[in-house]
N, C-alpha and C positions, 0 to 999 in steps of 0.2 A: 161294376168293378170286378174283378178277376185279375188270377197270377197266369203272365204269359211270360216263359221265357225270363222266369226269374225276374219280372218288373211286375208293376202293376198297371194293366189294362184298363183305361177309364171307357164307360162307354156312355153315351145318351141312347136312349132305343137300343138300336140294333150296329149304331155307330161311334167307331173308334173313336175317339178325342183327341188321345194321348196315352202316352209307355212313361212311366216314373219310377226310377228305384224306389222311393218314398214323396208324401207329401202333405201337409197339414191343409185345415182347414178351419176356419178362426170364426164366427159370427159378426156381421158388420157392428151391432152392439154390444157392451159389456153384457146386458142383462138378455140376450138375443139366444134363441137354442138351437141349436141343428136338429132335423129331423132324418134321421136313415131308419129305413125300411119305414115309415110313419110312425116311428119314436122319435120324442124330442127329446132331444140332448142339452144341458149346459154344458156351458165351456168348449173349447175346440177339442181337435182328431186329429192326430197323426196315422197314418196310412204306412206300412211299411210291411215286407216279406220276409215270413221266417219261417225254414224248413216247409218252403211250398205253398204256406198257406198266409191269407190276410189276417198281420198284426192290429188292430185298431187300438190307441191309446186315448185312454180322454182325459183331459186336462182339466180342472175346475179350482176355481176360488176357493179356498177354505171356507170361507165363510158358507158361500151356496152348499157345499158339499154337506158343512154341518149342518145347515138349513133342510137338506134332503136325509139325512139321517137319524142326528136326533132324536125326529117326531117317531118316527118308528122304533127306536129302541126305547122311549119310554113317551106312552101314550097321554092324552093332556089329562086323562082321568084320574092320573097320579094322583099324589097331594102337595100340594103346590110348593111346599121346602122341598120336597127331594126332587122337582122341576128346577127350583132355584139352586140348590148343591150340583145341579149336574150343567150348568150356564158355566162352571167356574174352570173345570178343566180345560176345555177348548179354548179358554183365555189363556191362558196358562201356554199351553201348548203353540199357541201363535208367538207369544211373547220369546218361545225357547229357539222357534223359526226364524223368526224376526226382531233382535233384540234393539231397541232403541231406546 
């Protein structure tokens, strides 16, 4: 992919596709990940051109995103209440998203 002419150039190989101003791309499954450049991705990708250059947006679950986060801001060697105190925000915050 590449910006031509202010769209964006799809290409397989060495061969054109398609020209898009923008365009998403979703995983046939919820739990399913895209791989570009051989990273896998959750969630889909919108494609789009800004000042010349490819926008990439990734989309993800809350949940997955907290799932990939998380572990990294606080490692399982914690001690297991302040594991448990930090479960409670991201409740929180889904309920403020999604009030039912």
């Amino acid at each position: 992919m590449k910006v031509e002419s202010d769209k964006l150039a799809v290409y397989k190989g060495f061969k054109k596709t398609g020209s898009y101003g923008s365009f998403k791309i979703i995983p046939v499954k919820r739990d399913g990940s895209l791989s570009i450049n051989g990273r896998p991705y959750q969630g889909s990708f919108s494609f789009t051109v800004e000042d010349g250059y490819i926008r990439p947006i990734n989309t993800v679950y809350m949940e997955d995103y907290l799932k990939g986060v998380v572990p990294l801001e606080m490692p399982a060697l914690w001690h297991a209440e302040a594991l448990k105190a930090r479960r409670l925000p991201p409740g929180l915050m889904h309920f403020a998203i999604n009030p039912q």
